[in-house]
C-alpha positions in Angstrom: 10.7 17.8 -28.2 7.0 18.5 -29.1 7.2 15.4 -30.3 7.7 13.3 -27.2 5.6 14.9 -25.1 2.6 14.8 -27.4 3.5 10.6 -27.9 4.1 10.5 -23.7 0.7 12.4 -23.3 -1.1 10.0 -25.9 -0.1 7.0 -24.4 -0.7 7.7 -21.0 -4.4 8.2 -22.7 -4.5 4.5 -23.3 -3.1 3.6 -19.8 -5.6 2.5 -17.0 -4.4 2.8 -13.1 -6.0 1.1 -10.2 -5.4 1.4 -6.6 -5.9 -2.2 -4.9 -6.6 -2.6 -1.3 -5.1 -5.7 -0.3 -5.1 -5.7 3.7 -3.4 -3.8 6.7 -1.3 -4.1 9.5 -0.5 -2.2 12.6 2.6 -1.4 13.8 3.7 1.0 16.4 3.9 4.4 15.4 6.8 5.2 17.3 9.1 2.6 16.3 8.5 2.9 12.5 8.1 7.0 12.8 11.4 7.7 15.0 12.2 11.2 14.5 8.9 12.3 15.7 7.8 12.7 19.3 4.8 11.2 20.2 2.4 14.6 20.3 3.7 15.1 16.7 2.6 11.4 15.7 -0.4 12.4 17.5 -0.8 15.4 15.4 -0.2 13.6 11.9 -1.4 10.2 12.5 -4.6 8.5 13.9 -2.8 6.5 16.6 -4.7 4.4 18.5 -4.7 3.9 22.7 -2.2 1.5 22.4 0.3 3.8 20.4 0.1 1.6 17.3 -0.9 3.0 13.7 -2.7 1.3 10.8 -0.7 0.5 7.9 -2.5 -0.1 4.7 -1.4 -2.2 2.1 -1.9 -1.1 -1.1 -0.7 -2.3 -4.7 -1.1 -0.8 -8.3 -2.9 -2.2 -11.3 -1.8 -1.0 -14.3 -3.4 -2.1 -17.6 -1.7 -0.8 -20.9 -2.7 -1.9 -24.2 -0.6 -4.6 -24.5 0.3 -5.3 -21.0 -0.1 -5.3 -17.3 1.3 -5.1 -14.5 0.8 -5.5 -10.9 3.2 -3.8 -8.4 2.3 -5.7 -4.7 3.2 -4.7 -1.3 4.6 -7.4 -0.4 1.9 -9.3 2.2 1.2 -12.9 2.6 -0.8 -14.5 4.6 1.5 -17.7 5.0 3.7 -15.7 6.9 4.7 -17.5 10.2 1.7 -17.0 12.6 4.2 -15.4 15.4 4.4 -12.2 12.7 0.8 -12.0 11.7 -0.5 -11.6 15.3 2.5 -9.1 16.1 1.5 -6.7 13.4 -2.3 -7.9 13.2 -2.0 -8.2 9.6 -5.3 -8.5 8.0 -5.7 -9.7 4.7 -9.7 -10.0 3.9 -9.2 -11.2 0.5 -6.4 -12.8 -2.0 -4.9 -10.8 -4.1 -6.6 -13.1 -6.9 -9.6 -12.4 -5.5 -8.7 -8.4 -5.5 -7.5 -8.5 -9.4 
């Protein structure tokens, strides 16, 4: 058992995670929050005038020694224009561009 845990800790030495900020989007905080009322939202969440909340969009870089991989939230910006403006999805750089 010793064993394991000692080759788990050493190779999570030689592992290297990144947070990558790809873009946001907003959304309204009552429709993707349901069970909360909207003081509670209030109370949790920086919801704006409107009642919508900023959603960011977030993937993970991890570099191992002989691999990497790349978990990604799933945005695009060739998404059909009608759903970009609905959730004002903002995407300031590629995901290229981010790596």
């Amino acid at each position: 058992m010793c064993r394991l845990k000692c080759s788990t800790f050493i190779l999570l030495i030689h592992m290297q995670f990144h947070i990558l900020h790809l873009g946001s989007l907003r959304a309204r905080a009552k429709e993707m929050i349901k069970p909360l009322t909207q003081s509670e939202l209030r109370l949790i969440y920086n919801v704006d005038t409107e009642g919508y909340i900023v959603i960011y969009l977030n993937g993970l870089l991890i570099i191992e020694v002989e691999r990497i991989v790349v978990f990604d939230p799933g945005c695009a910006d060739f998404l059909p224009s009608r759903i970009l403006n609905e959730y004002g999805l903002e995407i300031p750089e590629s995901i290229e561009t981010v790596l």
